[in-house]
N, C-alpha and C positions, 0 to 999 in steps of 0.2 A: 214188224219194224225192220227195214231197213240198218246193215252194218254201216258201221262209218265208214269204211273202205267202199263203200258204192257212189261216197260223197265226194270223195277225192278225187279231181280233175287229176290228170297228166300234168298241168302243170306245179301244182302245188304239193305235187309228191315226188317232183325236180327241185321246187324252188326249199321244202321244207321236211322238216324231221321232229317227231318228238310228237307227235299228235294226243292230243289231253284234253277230252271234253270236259267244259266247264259248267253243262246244265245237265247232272246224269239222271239215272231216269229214278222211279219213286221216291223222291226227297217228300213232299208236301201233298203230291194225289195219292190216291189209293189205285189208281188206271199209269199206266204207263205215264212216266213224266215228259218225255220226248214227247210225244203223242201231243202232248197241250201249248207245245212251246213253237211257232212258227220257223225257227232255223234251228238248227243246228250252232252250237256257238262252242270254236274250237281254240286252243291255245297252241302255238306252236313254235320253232326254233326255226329262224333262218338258215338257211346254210351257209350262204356266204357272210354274212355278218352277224350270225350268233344271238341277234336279238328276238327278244320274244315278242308275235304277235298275234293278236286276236284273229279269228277267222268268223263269219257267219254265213252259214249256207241255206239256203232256203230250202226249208224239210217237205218235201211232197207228198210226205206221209202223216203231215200233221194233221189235228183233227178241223181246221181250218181249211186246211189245204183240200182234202177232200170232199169240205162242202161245197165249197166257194172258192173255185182255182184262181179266178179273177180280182177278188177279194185279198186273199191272200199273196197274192202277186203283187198289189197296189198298196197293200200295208205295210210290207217288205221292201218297195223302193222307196216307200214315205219314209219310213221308219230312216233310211242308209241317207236318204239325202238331209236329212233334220241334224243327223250326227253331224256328218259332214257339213250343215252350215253352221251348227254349234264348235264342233273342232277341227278346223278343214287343215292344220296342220297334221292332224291324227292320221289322217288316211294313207295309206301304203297303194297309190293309183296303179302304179306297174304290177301290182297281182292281184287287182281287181279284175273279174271277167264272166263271161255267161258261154257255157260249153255243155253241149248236150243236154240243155235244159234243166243244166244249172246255173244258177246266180252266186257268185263269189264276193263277199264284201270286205276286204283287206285294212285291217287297221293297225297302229301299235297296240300294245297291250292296252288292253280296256277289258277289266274282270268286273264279274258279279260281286257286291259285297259280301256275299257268303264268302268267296276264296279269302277276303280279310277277316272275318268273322271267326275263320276255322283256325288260322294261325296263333299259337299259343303266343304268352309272355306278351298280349300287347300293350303299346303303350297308351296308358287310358288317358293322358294327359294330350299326346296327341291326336285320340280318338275324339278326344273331346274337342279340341281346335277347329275340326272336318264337320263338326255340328251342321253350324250353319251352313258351311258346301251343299252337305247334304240336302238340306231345306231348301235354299237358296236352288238347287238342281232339282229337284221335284216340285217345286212349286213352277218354275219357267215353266216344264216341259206340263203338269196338269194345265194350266192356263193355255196352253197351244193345242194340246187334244181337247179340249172342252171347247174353244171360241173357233178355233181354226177346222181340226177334222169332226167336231160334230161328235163326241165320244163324252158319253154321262157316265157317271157311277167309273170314274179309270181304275180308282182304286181298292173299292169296297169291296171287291174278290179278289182272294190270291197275293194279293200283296205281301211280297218277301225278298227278302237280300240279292233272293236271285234275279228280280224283277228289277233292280237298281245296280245300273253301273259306275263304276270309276275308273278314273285314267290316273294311270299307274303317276304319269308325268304330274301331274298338277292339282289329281284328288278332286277335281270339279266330277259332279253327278250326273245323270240325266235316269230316264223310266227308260227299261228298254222290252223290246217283247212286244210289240202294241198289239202281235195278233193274238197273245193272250184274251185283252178286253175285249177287242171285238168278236171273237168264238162266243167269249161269254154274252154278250150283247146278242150276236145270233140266235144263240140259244133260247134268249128271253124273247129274240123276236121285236127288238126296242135298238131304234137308231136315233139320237138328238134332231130335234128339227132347233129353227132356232125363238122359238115361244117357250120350249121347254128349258135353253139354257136360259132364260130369265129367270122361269118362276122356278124353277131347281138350284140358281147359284147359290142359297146359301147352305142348306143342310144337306149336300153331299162337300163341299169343303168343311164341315163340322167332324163327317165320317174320314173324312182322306187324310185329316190334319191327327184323329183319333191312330187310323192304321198304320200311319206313318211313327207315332210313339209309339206304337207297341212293335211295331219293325226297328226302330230304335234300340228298343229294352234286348230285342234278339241280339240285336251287334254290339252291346256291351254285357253280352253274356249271360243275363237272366232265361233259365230254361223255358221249354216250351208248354209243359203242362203250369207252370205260372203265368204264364201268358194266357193261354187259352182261357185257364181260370177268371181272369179277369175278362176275358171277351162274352165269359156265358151268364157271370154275376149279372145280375138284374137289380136287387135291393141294395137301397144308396146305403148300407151301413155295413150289411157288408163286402159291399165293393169297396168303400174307404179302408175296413180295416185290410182288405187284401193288400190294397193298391200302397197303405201304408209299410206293410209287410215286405213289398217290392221295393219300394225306395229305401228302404232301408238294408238291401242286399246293394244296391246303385250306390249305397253313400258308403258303403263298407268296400266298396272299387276304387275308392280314392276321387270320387267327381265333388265340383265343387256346388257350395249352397245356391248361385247360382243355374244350375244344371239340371239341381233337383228339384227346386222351384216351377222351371220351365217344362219339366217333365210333369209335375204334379196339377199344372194347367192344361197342358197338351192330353191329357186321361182325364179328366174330369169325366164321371158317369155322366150328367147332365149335358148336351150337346152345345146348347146355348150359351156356357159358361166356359165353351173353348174356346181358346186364341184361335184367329185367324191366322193363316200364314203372313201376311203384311205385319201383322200385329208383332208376330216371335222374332218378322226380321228386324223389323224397329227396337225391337228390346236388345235385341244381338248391339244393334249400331250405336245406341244409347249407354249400353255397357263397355264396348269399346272405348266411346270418348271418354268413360270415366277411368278406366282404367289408364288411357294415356294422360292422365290431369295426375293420377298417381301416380305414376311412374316419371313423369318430369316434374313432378314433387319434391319424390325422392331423390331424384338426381341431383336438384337442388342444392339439396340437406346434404349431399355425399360432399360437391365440390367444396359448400363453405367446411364442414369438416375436414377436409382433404387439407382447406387453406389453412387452417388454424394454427397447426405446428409450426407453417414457413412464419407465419403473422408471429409467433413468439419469437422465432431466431431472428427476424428482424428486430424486433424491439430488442431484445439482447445484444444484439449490434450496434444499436444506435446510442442504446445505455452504455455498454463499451466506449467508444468513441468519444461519449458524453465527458468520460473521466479522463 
């Protein structure tokens, strides 16, 4: 494998300082973790303005790269121009570039969920707010590789924090890594035609919607041999009481009865008794509006309370005057 120092253009070892890979290697394979991952994805300090920004360099030594240079080459510009028509304010264009047969793809900061994951003291009240983001960013970006690039099963391997990004700005999501699924697709030898995305849409959305709550449970801090546990339970009674077991570390994190509800549908052992993604965001929107009928309720109840006191010194005024 390749040093990072071989990845560094001339210019971005002018333009920046502080270099900090954000996908290191054996987190989740037991084989080199770079190896599996199509770029390189760097964090770094401007120089001239101090700000931190993502870098991704397309890895030649990945295990994509090596099969399928071609491949690899076209999943990697997919991949940069998808971001860029999802956040095209994100992009840092003046240290975008291709030199010596590398590819440079310059953004603001845009980390892996792991980097949020790993940061103590969070706050789970905001963590919770980014729910829906979350969803809301994995489900766009499944729906565009499945109908658009022709990619089945995106997320039934390997799905992890590292494989989901956020922008530091605005906490919107997307999947990043695409040449992740496709190595693995390789692998299998199986590319979507489009007869397969019919009779396949619904029960790999049953599994994506499954791996995405248990990537969930990792970013609010339930360990990983708990997790796993529930990925190998087989018999529905005791996966309930496992699954039970878990929600009840989630509800001892401060989340609310709605959260743990929506989690305890999202894991159902039975596939056919999962929400759809439309489904969970309808409930997010549904919940919202109640919650603003509440809260301009309350406000209500605040102002005529508020008025009460002046309503009495008027009346005492006018009884005054009365005598």
């Amino acid at each position: 494998m390749n040093s990072l120092e071989t990845y560094l253009t001339p210019k971005l070892k002018l333009a920046y300082t502080e270099f900090q890979e954000l996908l290191p290697s054996n987190i989740h394979e037991k084989q080199s973790d770079n190896l599996n991952h199509n770029y390189r994805l760097l964090k770094a300090k401007h120089t001239a303005t101090k700000e931190l920004h993502t870098i991704r360099i397309l890895d030649n030594e990945s295990d994509l790269f090596k099969k399928d240079r071609n491949t690899a080459l076209s999943i990697f510009i997919q991949e940069i121009i998808h971001i860029t028509s999802r956040a095209p304010e994100q992009i840092i264009t003046e240290h975008c570039e291709y030199y010596d047969e590398k590819i440079v793809f310059v953004t603001r900061l845009i980390e892996p969920l792991s980097v949020a994951a790993s940061k103590e003291e969070q706050n789970q009240i905001l963590l919770e707010a980014q729910i829906e983001k979350l969803i809301r960013g994995v489900n766009t970006d499944l729906k565009f590789l499945r109908t658009k690039m022709k990619l089945e099963g995106v997320l039934t391997k390997g799905l992890s924090l590292q494989r989901i990004c956020c922008i530091t700005e605005n906490q919107e999501t997307f999947l990043s890594d695409w040449g992740v699924t496709v190595a693995q697709l390789l692998q299998k030898d199986f590319l979507t035609n489009d007869s397969s995305i019919e009779n396949h849409s619904t029960a790999p959305e049953a599994q994506e919607i499954y791996d995405l709550g248990i990537t969930i449970l990792e970013l609010v801090g339930i360990d990983d041999e708990e997790r796993q546990d529930l990925v190998r339970i087989k018999a529905s009674k005791n996966y309930n009481a496992a699954l039970d077991t878990v929600m009840k570390e989630v509800e001892a994190k401060g989340h609310t009865d709605q959260f743990l509800k929506l989690m305890r549908r999202i894991l159902q052992i039975d596939p056919n008794a999962r929400p759809t993604f439309e489904e969970v965001l309808a409930d997010f929107e549904t919940h919202r509006k109640e919650n603003s009928k509440q809260d301009n309720a309350v406000e209500e109840i605040k102002v005529v309370e508020e008025a009460k006191p002046l309503a009495r010194v008027k009346s005492i005024q006018n009884s005054t005057c009365g005598f």
